[in-house]
C-alpha distance (Angstrom), angle and dihedral (degrees) to the residues before:
residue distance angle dihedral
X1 . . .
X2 3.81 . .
X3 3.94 124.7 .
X4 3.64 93.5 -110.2
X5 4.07 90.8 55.8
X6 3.96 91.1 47.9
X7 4.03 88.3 53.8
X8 3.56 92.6 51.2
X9 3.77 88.8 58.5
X10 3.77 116.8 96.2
X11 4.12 114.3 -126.3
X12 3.76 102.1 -102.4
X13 4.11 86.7 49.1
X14 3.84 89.4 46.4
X15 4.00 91.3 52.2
X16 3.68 90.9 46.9
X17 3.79 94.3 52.0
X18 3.67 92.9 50.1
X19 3.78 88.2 54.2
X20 3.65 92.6 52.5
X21 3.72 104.0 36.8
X22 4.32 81.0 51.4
X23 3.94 79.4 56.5
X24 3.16 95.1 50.7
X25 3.92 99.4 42.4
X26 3.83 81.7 55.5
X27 3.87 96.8 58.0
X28 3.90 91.0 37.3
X29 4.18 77.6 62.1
X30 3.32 98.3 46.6
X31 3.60 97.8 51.0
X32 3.76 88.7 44.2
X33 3.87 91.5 64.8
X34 4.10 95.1 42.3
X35 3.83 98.2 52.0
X36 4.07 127.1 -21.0
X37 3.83 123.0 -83.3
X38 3.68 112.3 -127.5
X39 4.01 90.6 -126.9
X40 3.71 103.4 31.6
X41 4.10 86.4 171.2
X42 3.99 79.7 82.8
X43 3.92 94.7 75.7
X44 4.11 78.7 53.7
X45 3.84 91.1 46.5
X46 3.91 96.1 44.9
X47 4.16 91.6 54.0
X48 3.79 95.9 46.5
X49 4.17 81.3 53.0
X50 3.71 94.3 52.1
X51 3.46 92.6 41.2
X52 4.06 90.8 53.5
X53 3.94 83.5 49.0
X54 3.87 98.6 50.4
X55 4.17 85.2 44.4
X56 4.22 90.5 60.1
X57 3.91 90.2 40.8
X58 3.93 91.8 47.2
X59 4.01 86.0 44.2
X60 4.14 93.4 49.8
X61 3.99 93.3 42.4
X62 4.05 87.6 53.5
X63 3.82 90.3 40.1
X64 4.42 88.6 49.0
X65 3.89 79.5 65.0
């Protein structure tokens, strides 16, 4: 997901995608220590995206005030 998708997101729909891709990062784990992904780069790929996603949220709450 690139920056410029996540800012087109309203709040609610931001917090909701950082739930799920935080589920998601969880069962990418999980499977991870059971048997190998093929493309274990995704784990990398899915924290980078929730870390872009908790940046805009940060940036909005500080820009509410």
């Amino acid at each position: 997901m690139k920056t410029a998708e996540i800012k087109e997101l309203t709040t609610p729909e931001l917090k909701e995608r950082i739930d799920d891709t935080k589920t998601l990062l969880v069962r990418l784990k999980f499977n991870h220590a059971v048997s190998p992904l093929e493309n274990p780069m995704k784990i990398k790929k899915t924290r980078r995206i929730i870390a872009r996603m908790k940046t805009e949220f940060k940036k909005r709450e500080l820009n509410k005030k």
